[in-house]
C-alpha positions as a Markdown table, in Angstrom:
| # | Residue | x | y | z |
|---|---|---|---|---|
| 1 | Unk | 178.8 | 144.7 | 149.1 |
| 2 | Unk | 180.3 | 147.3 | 147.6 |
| 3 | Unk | 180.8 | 150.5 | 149.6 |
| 4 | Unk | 180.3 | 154.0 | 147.3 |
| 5 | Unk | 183.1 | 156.7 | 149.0 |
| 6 | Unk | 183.8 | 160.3 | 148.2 |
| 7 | Unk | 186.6 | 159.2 | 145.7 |
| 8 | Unk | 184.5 | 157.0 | 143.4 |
| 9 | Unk | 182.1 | 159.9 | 143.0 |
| 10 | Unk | 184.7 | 162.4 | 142.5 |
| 11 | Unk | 185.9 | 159.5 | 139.5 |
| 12 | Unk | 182.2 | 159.0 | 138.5 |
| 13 | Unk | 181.8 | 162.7 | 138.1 |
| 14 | Unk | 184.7 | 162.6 | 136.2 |
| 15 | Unk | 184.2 | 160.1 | 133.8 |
| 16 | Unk | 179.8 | 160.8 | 133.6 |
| 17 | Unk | 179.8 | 164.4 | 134.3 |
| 18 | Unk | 175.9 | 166.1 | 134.5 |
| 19 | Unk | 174.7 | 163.0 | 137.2 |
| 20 | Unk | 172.9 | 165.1 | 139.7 |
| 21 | Unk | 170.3 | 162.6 | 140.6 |
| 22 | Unk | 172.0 | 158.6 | 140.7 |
| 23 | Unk | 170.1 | 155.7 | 141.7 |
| 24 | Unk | 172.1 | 152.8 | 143.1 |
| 25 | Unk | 171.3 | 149.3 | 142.6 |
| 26 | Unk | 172.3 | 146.1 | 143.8 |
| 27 | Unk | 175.1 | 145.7 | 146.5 |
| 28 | Unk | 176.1 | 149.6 | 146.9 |
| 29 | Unk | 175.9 | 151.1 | 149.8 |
| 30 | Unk | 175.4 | 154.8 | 150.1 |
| 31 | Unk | 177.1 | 157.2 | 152.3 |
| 32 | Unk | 175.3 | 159.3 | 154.4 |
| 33 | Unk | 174.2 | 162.6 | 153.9 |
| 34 | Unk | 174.6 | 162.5 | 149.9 |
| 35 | Unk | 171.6 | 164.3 | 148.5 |
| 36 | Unk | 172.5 | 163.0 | 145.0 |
| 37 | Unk | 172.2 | 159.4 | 145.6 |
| 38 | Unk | 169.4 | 157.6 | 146.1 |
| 39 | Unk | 169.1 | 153.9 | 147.3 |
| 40 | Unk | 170.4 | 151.0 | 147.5 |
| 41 | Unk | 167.6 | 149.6 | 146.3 |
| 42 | Unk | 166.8 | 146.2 | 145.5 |
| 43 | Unk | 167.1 | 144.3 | 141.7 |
| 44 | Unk | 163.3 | 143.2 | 143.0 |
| 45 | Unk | 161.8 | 147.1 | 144.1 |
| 46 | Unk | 162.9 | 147.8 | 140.8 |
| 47 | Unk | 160.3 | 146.3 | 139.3 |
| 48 | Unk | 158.1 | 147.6 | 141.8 |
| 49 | Unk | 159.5 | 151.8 | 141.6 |
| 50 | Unk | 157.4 | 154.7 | 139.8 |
| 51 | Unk | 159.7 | 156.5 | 138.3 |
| 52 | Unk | 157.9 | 160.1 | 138.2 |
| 53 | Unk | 161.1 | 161.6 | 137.3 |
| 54 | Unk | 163.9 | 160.2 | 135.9 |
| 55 | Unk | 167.6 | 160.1 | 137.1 |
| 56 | Unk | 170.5 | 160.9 | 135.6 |
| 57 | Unk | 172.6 | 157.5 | 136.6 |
| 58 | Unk | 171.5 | 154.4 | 137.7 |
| 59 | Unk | 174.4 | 152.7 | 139.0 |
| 60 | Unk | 173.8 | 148.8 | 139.2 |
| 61 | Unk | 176.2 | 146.8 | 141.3 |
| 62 | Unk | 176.9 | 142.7 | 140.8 |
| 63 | Unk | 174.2 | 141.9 | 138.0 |
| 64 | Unk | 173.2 | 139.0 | 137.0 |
| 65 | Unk | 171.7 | 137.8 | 133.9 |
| 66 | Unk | 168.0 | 137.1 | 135.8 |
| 67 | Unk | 168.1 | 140.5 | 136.6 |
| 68 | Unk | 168.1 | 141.3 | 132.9 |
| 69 | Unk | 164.1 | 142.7 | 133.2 |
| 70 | Unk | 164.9 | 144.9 | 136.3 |
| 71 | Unk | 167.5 | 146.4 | 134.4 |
| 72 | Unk | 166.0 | 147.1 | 131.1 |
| 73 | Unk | 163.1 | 148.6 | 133.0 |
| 74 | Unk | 165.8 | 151.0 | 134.4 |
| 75 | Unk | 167.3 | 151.7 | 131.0 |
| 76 | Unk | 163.3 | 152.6 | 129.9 |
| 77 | Unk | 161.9 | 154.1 | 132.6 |
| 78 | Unk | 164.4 | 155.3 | 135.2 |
| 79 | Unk | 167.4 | 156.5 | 134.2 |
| 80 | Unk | 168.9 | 158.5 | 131.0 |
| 81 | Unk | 172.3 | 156.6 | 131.8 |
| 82 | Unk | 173.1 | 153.6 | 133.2 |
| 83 | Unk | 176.5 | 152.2 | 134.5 |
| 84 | Unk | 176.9 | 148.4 | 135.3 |
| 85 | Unk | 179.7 | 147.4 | 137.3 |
| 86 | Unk | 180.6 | 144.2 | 137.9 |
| 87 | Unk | 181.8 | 140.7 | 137.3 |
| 88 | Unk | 182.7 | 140.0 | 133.8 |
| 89 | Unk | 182.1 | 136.3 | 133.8 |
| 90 | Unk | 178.8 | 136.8 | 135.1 |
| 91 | Unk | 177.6 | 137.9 | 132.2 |
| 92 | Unk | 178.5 | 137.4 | 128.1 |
| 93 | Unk | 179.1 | 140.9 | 126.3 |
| 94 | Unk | 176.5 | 139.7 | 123.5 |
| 95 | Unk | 174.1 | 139.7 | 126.6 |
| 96 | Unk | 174.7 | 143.7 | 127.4 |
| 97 | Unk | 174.8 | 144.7 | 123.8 |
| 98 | Unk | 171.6 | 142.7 | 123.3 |
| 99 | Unk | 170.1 | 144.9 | 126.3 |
| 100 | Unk | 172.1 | 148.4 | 124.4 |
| 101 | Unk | 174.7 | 148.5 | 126.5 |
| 102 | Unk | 178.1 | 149.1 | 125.8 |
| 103 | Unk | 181.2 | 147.8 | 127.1 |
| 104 | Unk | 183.6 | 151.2 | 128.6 |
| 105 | Unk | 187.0 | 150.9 | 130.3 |
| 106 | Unk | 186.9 | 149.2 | 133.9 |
| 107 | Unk | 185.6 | 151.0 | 136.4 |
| 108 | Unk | 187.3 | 150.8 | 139.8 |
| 109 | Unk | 189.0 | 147.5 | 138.5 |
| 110 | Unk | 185.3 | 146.4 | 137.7 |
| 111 | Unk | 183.8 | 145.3 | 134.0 |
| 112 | Unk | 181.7 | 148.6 | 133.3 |
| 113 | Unk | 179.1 | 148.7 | 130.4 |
| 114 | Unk | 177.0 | 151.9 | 129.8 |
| 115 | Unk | 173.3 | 152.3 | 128.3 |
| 116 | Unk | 173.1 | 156.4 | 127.5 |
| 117 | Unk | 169.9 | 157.6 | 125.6 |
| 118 | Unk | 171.7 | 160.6 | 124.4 |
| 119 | Unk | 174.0 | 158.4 | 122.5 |
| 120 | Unk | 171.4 | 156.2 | 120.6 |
| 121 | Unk | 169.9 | 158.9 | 118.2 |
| 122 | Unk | 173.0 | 160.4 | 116.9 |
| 123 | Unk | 172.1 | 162.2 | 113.4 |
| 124 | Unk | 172.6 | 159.9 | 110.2 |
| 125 | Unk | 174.9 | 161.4 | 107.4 |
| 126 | Unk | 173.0 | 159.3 | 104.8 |
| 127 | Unk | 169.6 | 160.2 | 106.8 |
| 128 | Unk | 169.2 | 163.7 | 105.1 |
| 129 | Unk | 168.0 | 165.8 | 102.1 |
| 130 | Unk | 171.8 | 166.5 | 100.4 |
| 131 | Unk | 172.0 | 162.5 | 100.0 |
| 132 | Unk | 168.9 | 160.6 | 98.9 |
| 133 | Unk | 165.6 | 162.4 | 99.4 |
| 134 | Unk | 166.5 | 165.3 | 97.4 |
| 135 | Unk | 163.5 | 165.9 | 94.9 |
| 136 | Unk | 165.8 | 167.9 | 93.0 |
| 137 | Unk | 167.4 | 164.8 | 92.1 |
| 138 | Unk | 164.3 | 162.2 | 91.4 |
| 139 | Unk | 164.6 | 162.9 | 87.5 |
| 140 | Unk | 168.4 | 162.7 | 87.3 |
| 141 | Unk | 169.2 | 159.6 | 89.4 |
| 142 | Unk | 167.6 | 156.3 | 89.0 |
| 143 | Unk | 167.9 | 153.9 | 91.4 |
């Protein structure tokens, strides 16, 4: 079990800043008194969770890969970020990529992988008017 102090959230703000609202998952436990965290809650109740309003961080402690649906429902549901932290030889990196997630620099000596929304829908350089759907350029170009 993996116990969440005052310094990992002063490094976790550090590194993720704008995390008002985190939801911890897995084998965290949660100090008392810490109106931004929410939880531990289990890989199982995930499945189980409304989410009327979504988090900024879920943090997931010790995943496996049969927690794989609990965790993508978190990426599409819950949370605008999420932060694994665990055991690298629990799971393969092709596994996390797979699920969107990208590996990051350890995280309190733990193998860290991130999902962020905001970084998925980056704007395209060839996705635009000045490249290839320029009617100006239909009669000139042929291709």
């Amino acid at each position: 079990m993996t116990t969440i102090t005052t310094e990992f959230l002063a490094q976790l703000s550090e590194r993720l800043p704008g995390c008002d609202s985190i939801l911890v998952v897995g084998s965290g436990s949660v100090p008392e008194g810490d109106a931004t965290l929410k939880g531990p809650v289990s890989f199982g109740s995930v499945m189980q969770l409304e989410f009327k309003t979504r988090f900024d961080l879920g943090l997931v402690f010790d995943p496996t890969p049969q927690h794989a649906p609990a965790i993508s429902r978190l990426r599409d549901l819950g949370c605008r970020r999420v932060l694994i932290l665990g055991d690298n030889a629990a799971w393969r990196t092709n596994e996390l990529r797979a699920l969107g997630f990208m590996p990051i620099d350890p995280f309190d000596d733990r193998a860290a992988f991130i999902f962020d929304s905001d970084l998925l829908n980056q704007p395209r350089e060839w996705n635009n008017s000045k490249n290839w759907a320029n009617p100006e350029n239909f009669d000139k170009y042929r291709w």
